[in-house]
C-alpha positions in Angstrom: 105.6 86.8 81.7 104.4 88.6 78.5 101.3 89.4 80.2 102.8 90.8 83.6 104.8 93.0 81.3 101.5 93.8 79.8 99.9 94.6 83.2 103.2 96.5 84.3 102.9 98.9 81.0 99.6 99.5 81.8 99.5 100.3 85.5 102.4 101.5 86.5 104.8 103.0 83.6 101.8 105.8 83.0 102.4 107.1 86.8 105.4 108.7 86.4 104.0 110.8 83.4 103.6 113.9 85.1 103.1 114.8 89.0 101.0 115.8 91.1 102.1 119.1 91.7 102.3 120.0 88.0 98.8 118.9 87.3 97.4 120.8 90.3 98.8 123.8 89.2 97.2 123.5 85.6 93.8 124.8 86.7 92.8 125.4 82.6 91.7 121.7 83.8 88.5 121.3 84.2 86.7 119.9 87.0 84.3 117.0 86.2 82.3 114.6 88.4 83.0 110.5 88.3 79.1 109.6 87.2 77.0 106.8 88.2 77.1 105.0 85.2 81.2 104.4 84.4 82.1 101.1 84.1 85.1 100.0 86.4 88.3 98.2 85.0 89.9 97.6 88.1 90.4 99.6 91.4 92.4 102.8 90.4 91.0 103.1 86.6 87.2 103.6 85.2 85.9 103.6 81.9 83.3 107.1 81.3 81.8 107.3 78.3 84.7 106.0 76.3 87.3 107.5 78.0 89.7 105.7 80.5 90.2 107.3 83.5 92.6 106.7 86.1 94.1 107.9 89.3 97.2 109.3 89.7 99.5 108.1 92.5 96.9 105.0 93.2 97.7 101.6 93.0 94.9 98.5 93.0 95.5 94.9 93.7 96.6 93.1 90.4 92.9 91.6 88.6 93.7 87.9 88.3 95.9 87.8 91.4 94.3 85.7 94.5 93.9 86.3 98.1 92.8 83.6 100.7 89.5 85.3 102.4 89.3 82.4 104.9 90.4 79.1 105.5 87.8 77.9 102.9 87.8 80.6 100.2 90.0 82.2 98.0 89.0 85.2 95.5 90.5 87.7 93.3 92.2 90.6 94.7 91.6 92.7 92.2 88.1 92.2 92.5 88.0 93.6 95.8 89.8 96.6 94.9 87.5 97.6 92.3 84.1 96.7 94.2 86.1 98.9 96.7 86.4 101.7 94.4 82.6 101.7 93.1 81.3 101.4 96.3 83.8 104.4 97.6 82.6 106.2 94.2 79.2 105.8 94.5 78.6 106.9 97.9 81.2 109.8 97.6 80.2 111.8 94.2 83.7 112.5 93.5 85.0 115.7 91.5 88.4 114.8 89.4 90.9 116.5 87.4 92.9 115.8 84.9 96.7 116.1 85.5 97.9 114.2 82.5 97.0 112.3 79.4 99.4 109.1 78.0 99.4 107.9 75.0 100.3 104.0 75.4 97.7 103.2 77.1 95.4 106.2 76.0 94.5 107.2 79.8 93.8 110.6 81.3 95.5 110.6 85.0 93.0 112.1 87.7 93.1 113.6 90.9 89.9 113.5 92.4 88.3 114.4 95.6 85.4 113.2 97.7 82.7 113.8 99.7 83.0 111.4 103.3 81.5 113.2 106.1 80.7 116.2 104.9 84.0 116.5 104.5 85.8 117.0 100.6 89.1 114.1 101.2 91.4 113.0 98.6 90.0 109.9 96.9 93.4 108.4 96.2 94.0 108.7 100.2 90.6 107.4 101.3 91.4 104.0 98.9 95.0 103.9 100.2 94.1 104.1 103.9 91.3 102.0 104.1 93.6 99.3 102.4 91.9 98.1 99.4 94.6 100.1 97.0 98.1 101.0 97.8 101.0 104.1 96.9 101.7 103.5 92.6 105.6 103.8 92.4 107.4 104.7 89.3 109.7 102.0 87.6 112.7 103.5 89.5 111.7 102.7 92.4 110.1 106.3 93.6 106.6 106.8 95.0 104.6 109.0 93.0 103.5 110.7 96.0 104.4 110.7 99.5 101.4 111.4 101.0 100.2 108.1 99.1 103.3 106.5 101.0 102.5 107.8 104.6 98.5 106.6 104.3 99.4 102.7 103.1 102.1 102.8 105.7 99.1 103.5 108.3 97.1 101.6 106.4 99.0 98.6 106.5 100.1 99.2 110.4 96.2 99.3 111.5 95.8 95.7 109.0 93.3 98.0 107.0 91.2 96.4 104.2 93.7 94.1 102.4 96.2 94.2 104.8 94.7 92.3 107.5 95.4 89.4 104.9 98.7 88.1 105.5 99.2 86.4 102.2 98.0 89.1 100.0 99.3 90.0 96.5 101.2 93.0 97.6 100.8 94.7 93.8 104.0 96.9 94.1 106.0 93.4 94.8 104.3 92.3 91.5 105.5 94.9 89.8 108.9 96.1 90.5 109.6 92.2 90.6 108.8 92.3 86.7 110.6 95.8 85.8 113.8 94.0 87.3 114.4 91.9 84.5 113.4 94.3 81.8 116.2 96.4 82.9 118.9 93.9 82.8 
C-alpha cells in the first residue's frame, strides 16, 4: 500500500497544481520541442535532459499494473502507455509548454501540441482518444480538464486502444481507490 501511495503522490496529486487555463494564459512560457532523445518514465511523463516533464490533464496506465492481451499473454499496462506515447512523440514533433512546476515530485506540467496530419492537435487529446492514456482527475474527485473527460468517454465508447480490453487496469480506479483511505 506504501507504494500505491507512492505512485498516487506522484501521478496524480501534482495535477491539480495549476490549470489549464492559467498556464495557457502565461505566454512568458516558452515554447520548446519534446526531442528525440528523452527518455520515457511512463506514458504521460518524460525525462529531457534532466528535467521531468509531464503532461497536464493526462493520465497513463499504472507501470507494474497487468493487462491480459490474449488468452495466452498478459503484459504491463503501463508499458503500453509509454511505448504509446514515444511512438505518438516521435512521429508527431511535439511543441510543449510549461503551465506549472511542483516541487514534491520536482516536475514541470506541459501542454503540448502535435503535428498528425498536417494538422497541430492537442497531444493530451490524441493519447486520451486513441485509448492508451485516460482524463488525470484531482484527489477530490474533479477532472482536470473536461475536454480530457469528453475524449476517454469516446475513447472508451469506440473500445479505443486499452479499452477494447475488458479487464484492464482502469488507472483512475487505482487511484481514487487509494486516496479513499488517506482521507479517512
Amino acid at each position: 500500500m506504501k507504494k500505491l501511495a507512492f505512485i498516487l503522490a506522484a501521478v496524480m496529486l501534482p495535477c491539480g497544481a495549476a490549470s489549464a487555463e492559467d498556464g495557457q494564459a502565461a505566454n512568458s512560457n516558452p515554447i520548446f520541442p519534446v526531442p528525440p532523445n528523452v527518455t520515457f518514465l511512463s506514458g504521460d511523463t518524460w525525462n529531457q535532459g534532466g528535467t521531468i516533464v509531464r503532461l497536464y490533464g493526462v493520465q497513463s496506465c499504472i507501470r507494474g499494473t497487468k493487462v491480459k492481451v490474449s488468452a495466452e499473454k498478459t503484459t504491463d499496462c503501463g508499458e503500453i502507455s509509454m511505448v504509446y506515447l514515444a511512438g505518438l512523440v516521435k512521429n508527431t514533433a511535439p511543441q510543449c509548454q510549461g503551465i506549472a512546476e511542483t516541487t514534491q515530485p520536482k516536475q514541470y506540467l506541459v501542454v503540448c501540441k502535435a503535428n498528425v496530419g498536417g494538422q497541430q492537435v492537442d497531444l493530451g487529446t490524441a493519447l486520451i482518444l486513441s485509448g492508451f492514456a485516460f482524463s488525470a482527475y484531482n484527489p477530490d474527485g474533479t477532472p482536470t480538464s473536461m475536454q480530457y473527460v469528453v475524449a476517454e468517454e469516446q475513447a472508451r465508447n469506440q473500445k479505443a486502444g486499452l479499452w477494447a480490453f475488458p479487464d484492464f487496469p482502469y488507472p483512475t480506479a487505482i487511484l481514487m481507490k487509494a486516496v479513499k483511505p488517506r482521507e479517512q
